[in-house]
C-alpha positions in Angstrom: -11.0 32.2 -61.4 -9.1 32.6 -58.1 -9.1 30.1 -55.5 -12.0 30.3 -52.5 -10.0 32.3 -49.9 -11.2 30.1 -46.7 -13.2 32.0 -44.0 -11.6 32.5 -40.3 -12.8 29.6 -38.3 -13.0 30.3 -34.3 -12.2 27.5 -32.6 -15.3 27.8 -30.0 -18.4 28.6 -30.4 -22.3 29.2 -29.2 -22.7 25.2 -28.6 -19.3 25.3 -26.8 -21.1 28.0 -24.5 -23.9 26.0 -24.0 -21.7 22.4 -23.4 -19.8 24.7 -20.4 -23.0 25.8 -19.0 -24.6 22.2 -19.2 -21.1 20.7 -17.3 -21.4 24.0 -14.6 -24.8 23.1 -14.0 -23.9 19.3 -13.2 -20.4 20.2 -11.7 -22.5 22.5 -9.1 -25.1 19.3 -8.8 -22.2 17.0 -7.5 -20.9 20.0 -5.7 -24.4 19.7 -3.7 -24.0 16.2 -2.6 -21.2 17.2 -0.5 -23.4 20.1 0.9 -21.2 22.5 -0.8 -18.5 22.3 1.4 -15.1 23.4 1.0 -12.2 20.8 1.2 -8.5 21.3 1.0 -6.2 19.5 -0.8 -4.5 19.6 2.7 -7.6 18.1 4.6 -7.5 15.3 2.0 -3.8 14.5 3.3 -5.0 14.9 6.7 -7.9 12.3 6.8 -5.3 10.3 4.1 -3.0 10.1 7.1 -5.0 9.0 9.8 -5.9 5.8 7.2 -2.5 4.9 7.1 -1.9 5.2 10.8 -5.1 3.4 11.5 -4.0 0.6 9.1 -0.2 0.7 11.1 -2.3 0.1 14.4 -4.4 -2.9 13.0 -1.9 -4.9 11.2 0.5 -6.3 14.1 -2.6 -6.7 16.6 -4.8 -8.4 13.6 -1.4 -10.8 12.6 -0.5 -11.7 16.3 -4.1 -12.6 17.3 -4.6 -14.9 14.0 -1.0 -16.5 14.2 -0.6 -19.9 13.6 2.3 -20.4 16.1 -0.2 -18.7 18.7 -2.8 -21.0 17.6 -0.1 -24.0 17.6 1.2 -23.4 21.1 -2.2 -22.4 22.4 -3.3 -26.5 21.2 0.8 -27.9 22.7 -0.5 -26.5 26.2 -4.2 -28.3 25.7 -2.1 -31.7 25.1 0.3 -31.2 27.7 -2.0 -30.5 30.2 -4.4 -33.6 29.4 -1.4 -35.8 29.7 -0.2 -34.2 32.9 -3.7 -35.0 34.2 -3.8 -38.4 32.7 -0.2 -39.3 34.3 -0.8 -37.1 37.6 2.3 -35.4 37.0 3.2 -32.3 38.8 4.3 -28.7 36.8 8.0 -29.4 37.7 8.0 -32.7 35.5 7.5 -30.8 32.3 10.5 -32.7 30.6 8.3 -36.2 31.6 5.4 -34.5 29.8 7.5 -33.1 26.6 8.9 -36.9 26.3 5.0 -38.0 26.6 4.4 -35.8 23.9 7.1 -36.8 21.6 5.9 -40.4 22.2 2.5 -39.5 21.4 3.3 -38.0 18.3 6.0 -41.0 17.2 3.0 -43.2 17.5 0.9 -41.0 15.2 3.2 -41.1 12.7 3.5 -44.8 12.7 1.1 -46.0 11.1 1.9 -43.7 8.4 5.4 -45.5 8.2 3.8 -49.4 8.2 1.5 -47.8 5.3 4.1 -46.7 2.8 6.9 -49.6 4.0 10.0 -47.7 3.5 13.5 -49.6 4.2 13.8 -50.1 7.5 16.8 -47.3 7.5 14.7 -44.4 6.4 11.7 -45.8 8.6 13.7 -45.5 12.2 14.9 -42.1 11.4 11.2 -41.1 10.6 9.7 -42.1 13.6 13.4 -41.1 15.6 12.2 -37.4 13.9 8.9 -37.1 14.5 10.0 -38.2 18.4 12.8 -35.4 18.3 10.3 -33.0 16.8 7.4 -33.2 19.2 9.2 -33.7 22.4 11.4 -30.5 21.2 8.1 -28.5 20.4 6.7 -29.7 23.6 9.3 -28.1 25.7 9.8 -24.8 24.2 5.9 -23.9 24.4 5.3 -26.1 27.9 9.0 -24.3 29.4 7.7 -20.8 29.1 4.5 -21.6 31.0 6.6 -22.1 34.4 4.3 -22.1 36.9 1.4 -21.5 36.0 1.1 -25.4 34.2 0.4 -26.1 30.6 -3.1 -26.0 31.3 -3.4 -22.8 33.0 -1.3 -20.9 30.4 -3.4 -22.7 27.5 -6.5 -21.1 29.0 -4.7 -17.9 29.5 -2.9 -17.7 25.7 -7.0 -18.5 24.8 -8.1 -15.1 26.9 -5.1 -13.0 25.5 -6.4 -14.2 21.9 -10.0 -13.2 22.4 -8.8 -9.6 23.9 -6.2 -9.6 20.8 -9.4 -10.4 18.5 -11.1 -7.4 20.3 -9.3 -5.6 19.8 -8.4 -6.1 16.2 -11.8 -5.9 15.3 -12.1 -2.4 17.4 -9.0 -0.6 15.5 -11.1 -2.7 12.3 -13.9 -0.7 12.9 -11.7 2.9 13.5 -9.6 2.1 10.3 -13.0 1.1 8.2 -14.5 5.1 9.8 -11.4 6.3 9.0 -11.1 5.1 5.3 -15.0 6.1 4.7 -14.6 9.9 6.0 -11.2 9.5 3.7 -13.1 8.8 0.6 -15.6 11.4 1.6 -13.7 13.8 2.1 -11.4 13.3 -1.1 -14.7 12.9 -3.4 -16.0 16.3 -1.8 -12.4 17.7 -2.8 -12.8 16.1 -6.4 -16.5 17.7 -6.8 -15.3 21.0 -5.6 -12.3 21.4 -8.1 -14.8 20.3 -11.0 -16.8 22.8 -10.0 -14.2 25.5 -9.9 -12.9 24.1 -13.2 -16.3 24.4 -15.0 -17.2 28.0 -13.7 -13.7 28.8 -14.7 -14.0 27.5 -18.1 -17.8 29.1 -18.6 -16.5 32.1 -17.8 -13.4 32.5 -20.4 -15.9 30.9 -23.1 -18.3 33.9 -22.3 -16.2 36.0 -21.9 -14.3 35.2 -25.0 -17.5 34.8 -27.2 -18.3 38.1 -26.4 -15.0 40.1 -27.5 -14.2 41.8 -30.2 -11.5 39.4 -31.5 -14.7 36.5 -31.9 -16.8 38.8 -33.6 -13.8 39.8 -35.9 -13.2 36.0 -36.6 -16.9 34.9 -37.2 -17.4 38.1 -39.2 -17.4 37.3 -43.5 -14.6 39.1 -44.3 -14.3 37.5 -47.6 -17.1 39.6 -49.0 -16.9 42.4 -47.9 -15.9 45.4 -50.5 -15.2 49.5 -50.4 -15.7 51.1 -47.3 -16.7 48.3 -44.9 -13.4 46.4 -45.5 -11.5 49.7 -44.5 -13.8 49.4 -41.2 -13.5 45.6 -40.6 -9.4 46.6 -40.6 -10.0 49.9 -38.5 -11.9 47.1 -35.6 -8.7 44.9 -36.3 -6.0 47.6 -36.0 -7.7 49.1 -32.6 -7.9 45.6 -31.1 -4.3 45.5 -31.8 -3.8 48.8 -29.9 -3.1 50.8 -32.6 -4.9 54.3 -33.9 -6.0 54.6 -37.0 -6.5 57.6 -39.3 -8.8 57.7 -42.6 -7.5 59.4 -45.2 -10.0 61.6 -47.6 -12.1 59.4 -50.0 -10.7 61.1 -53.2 -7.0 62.1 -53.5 -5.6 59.5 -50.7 -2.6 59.0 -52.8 -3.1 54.8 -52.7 -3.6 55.0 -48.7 -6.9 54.5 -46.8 -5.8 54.0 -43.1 -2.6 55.4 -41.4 -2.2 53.0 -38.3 0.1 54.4 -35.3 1.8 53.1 -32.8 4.4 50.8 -31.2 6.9 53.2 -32.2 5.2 52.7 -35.9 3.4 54.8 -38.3 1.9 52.3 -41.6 0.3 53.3 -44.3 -2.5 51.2 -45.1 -4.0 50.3 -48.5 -7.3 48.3 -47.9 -8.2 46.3 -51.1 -11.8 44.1 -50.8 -11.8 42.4 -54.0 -13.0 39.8 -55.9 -10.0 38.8 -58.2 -5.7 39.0 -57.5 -4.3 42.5 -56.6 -1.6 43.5 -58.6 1.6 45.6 -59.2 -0.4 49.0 -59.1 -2.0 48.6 -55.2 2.0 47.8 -54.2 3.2 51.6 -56.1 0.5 53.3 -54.5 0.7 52.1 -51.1 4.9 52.6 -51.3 4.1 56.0 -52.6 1.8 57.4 -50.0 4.2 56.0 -47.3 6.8 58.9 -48.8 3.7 61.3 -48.5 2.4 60.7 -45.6 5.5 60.6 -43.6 5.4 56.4 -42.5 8.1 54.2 -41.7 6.4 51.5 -43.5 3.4 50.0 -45.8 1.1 47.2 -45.6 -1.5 46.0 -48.2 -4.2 44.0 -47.1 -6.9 42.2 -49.0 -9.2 39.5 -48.3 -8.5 38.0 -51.8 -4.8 37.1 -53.2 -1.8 38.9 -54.8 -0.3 38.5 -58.6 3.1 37.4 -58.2 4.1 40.7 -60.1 2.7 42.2 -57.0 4.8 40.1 -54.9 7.9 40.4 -56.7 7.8 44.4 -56.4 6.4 44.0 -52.9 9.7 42.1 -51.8 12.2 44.5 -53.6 10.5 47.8 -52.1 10.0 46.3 -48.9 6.2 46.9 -48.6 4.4 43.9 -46.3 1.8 42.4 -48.4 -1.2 40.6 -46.5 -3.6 38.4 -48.4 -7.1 36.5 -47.6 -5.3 33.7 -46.0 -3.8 35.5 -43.5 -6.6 37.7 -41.8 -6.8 35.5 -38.6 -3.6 35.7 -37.8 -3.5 39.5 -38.2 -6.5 39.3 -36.0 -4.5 37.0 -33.6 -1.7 39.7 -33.3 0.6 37.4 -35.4 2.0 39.5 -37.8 1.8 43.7 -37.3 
């Protein structure tokens, strides 16, 4: 007994119909959310943009206002000032009140240097450090105040950090609206293309499950016989583009179809059978291409060929196509 000859398999169908429609029907649902608007990828870049520049805006405001050095001079001033007031020093004595300061902050550390006893070397040039350190920091942040006093600038570096706070949380509100319409806007674009990508995809599947190459593929070639085996390869033939002559039932001289075109004429023995074609089906067919005028002959059956059949097939040059290779004579991929 011959091997089963497998069926054509098309690679989608019904349930794949019915999946598309499902995803169309839940693409269009999102869609809906959005109100069904329309969005450009170039909107998207648009509202993209005015994050980034929002952002840009925010960041020196937002690093300036929460600076430590702005915080550290704002608190030098504050000092200052007290010991101005405590000494009753005048604003032109800001070296007085820098040395002050470095004194104040040699005796701070002092009692960090009795704690840990280091050698009395290493001990002096802590405390001359710290001295160096603070009267130094005094008088580069107590300098720039001139004359408006260390006191009066403290309170006005506090003012212009509460307007630079302000204003960072103002352009941190415009840059939060700005990032929310954003991801609005992009997730409308998103919703949009799925929903142009599932009509897109419903449409091809019904359109393809509804052609004559899917019925060709889904039909059970394998079993069929006689006459409607000559008309499943007439339906193939056409879809190809070809025409297609029937020859008389009796006296066809081995040919049942005579396809035409593509700068071809074929004769065309059609053999449903059961078992393995043979020798005689390859003599016929090469004979009725001399009478019937063709440049060429095909046999086709949905079952197998004899390697007899084969073997004269190759030396006469007559194209022999078995059960195995009906879908891709369907798909165009061989006549």
């Amino acid at each position: 007994m011959p091997p089963a000859v497998p069926t054509a398999r098309p690679l989608y169908g019904p349930a794949d119909l019915a999946a598309a429609a499902a995803a169309l029907d839940a693409a269009r649902r999102e869609w809906e959310r959005f109100g069904l608007q329309t969005v450009g990828g170039d909107q998207v870049e648009a509202e993209r943009a005015r994050v980034e520049e929002a952002r840009a805006r925010l960041a020196p405001v937002a690093a300036q206002a929460g600076s430590w050095v702005f915080r550290a001079r704002y608190h030098v001033l504050r000092a200052a000032g007290a010991l101005q007031r405590l000494f009753g020093l005048e604003d032109r004595h800001a070296w007085v009140v820098a040395v002050l300061m470095g004194v104040a902050g040699t005796v701070a550390v002092a009692p960090l240097v009795l704690l840990f006893r280091p050698p009395a070397g290493p001990g002096a040039a802590v405390l001359l450090g710290a001295f160096v350190l603070t009267t130094a920091a005094g008088l580069a942040f107590i300098l720039p105040a001139g004359r408006l006093g260390p006191t009066a600038a403290a309170d006005h570096l506090r003012s212009e950090r509460a307007r630079g706070l302000q204003l960072a949380a103002r352009l941190r509100e415009e840059l939060e609206d700005a990032d929310r319409l954003y991801r609005w806007v992009a997730a409308a674009h998103r919703a949009q293309a799925q929903y142009v990508q599932a009509v897109d995809r419903h449409r091809r599947l019904e359109q393809l499950l509804t052609s004559e190459r899917y019925h060709l593929l889904t039909t059970d070639w394998r079993t069929l016989r006689g006459v409607p085996f000559e008309e499943f390869l007439t339906r193939i033939f056409r879809l190809l583009g070809y025409q297609v002559q029937t020859t008389k039932a009796s006296g066809d001289q081995g040919v049942d179809l005579i396809v035409v075109g593509k700068g071809r004429r074929i004769a065309v023995q059609a053999k449903g059978y059961e078992g393995s074609v043979g020798n005689k089906s390859v003599q016929e067919a090469f004979a009725g291409q001399t009478y019937y005028g063709c440049t060429a002959c095909v046999v086709v059956t949905n079952s197998q060929f004899t390697s007899g059949a084969i073997e004269l097939a190759r030396r006469v040059g007559c194209q022999l196509i078995d059960g195995g290779q009906i879908p891709a004579l369907i798909d165009g991929a061989i006549l």
